[in-house]
C-alpha positions as CSV (number, residue, x, y, z in Angstrom):
1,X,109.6,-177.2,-14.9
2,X,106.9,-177.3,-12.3
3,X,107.1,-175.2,-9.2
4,X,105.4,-176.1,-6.3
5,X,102.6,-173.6,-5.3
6,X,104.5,-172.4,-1.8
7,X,107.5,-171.7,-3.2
8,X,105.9,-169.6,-6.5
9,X,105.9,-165.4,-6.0
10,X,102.0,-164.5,-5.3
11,X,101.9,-162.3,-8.0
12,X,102.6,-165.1,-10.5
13,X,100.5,-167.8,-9.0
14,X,97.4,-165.2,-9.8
15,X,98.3,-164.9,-13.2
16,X,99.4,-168.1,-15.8
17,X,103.3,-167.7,-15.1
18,X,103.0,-169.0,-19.0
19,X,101.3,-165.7,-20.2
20,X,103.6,-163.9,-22.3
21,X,103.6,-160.4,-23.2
22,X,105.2,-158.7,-25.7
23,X,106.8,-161.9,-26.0
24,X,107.9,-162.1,-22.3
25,X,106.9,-164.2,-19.0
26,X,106.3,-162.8,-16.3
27,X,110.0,-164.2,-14.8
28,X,111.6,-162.2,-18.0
29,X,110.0,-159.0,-17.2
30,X,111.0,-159.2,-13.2
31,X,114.4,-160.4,-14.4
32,X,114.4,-156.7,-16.6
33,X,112.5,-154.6,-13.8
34,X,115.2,-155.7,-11.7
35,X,117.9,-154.7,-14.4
36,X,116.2,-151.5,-14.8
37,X,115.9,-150.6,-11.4
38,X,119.5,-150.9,-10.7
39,X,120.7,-149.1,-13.9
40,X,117.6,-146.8,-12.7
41,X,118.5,-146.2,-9.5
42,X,122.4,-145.6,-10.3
43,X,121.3,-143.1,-12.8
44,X,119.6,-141.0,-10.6
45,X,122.2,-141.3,-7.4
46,X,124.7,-140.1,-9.8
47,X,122.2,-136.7,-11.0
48,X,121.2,-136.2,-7.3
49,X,125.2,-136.2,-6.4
50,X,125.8,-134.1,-9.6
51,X,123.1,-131.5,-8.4
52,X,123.8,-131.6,-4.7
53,X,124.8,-128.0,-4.3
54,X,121.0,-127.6,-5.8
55,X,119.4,-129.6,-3.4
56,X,121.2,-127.9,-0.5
57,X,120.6,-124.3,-1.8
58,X,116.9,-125.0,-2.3
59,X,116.9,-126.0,1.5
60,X,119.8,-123.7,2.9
61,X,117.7,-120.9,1.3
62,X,113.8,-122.7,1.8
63,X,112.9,-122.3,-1.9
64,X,111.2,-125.8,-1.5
65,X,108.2,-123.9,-2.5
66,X,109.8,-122.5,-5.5
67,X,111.3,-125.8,-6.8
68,X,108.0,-128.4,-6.2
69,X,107.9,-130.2,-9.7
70,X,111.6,-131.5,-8.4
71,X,111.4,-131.8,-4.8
72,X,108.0,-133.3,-5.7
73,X,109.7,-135.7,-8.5
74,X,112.6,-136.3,-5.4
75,X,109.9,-137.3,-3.3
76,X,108.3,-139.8,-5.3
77,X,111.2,-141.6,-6.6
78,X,112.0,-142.2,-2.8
79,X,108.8,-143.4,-2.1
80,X,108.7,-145.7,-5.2
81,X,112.1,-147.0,-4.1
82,X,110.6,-147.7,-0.4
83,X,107.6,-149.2,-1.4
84,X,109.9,-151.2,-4.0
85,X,112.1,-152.4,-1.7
86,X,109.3,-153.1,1.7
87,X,107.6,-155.9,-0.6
88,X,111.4,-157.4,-1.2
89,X,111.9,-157.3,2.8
90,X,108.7,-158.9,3.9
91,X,109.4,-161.5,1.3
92,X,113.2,-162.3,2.8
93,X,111.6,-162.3,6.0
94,X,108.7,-164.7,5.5
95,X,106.1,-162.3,6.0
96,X,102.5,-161.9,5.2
97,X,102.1,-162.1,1.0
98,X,99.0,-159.9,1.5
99,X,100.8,-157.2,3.2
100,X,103.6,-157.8,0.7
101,X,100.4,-157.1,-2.6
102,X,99.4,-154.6,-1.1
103,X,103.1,-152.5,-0.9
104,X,103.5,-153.8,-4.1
105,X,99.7,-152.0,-5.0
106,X,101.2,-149.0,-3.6
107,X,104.3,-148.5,-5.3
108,X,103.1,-149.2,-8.7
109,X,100.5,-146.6,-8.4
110,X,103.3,-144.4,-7.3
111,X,105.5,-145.2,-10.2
112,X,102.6,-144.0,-12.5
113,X,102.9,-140.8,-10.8
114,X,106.5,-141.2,-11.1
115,X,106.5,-141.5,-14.8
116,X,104.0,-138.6,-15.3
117,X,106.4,-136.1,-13.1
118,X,110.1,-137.5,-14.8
119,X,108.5,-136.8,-18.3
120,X,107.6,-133.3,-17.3
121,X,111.0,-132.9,-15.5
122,X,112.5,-134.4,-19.1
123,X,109.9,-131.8,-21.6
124,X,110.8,-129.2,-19.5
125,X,114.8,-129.6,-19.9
126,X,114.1,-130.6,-23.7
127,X,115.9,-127.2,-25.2
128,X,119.3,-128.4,-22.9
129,X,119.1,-131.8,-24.0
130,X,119.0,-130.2,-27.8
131,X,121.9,-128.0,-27.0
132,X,124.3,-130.5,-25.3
133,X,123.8,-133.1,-27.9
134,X,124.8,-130.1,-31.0
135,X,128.0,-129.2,-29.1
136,X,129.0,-133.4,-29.2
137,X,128.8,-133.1,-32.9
C-alpha cells in the first residue's frame, strides 16, 4: 500500500521504492542488509574472541606497526559498525534526516574500503583456508 511521505525512510522517498534490483526493492534489500549485518557482525565477534590472545600480544608487545593490514581491517569494521548504527540512533530519536544521509554517506564509503581490506585479509590466508578444508575430507 501507500505510505505517507513522513513516515517513508529518506533514502527511499529519493528513489522509486518500486525500483527493483536484481529482482529486489529497496525494503527487500534493507530487510537482507539487516540479516547480513547481524550474521556479519556475530561472525566477526566470535574471530575477534577466537584471536584475542593476538590482539593483546600485538598491543602488550606494540607490534601495531607490524600487524597494520589487521589492526587497519579492526579499525574499519568498527567504524563501519558506528557509522551503521549513528544513522539507526538519529532515526529512533527523531533527528535531522540530513545528518542521518550524510552518516549513512560515510559508512558506505567506509564499507567499500572495508571490502577492499577483508578480501586482502581473505587472499592472504587463502593457502589455510585450502589446508583446513583437505583435513575435513
Amino acid at each position: 500500500g501507500m505510505v505517507p511521505d513522513n513516515l517513508v525512510p529518506l533514502q527511499e522517498m529519493r528513489m522509486n521504492s518500486t525500483t527493483m534490483v536484481w529482482g529486489l526493492t529497496y525494503s527487500a534489500w534493507s530487510s537482507l542488509h539487516k540479516v547480513a549485518i547481524v550474521l556479519f557482525s556475530a561472525l566477526i565477534s566470535w574471530h575477534t574472541v577466537h584471536h584475542w590472545k593476538w590482539y593483546k600480544s600485538v598491543f602488550a608487545l606494540r607490534r601495531i606497526n607490524k600487524n597494520k593490514e589487521v589492526m587497519t581491517l579492526s579499525a574499519l569494521f568498527l567504524l563501519v559498525a558506528i557509522t551503521g548504527l549513528i544513522p539507526w540512533i538519529i532515526d529512533l530519536a527523531g533527528g535531522s534526516g540530513e545528518l542521518r544521509l550524510g552518516f549513512i554517506e560515510i559508512h558506505d564509503k567506509l564499507t567499500l574500503l572495508l571490502i577492499v581490506f577483508l578480501g586482502i585479509h581473505v587472499v592472504k590466508r587463502i593457502g589455510w583456508y585450502a589446508a583446513a578444508f583437505s583435513k575435513l575430507k
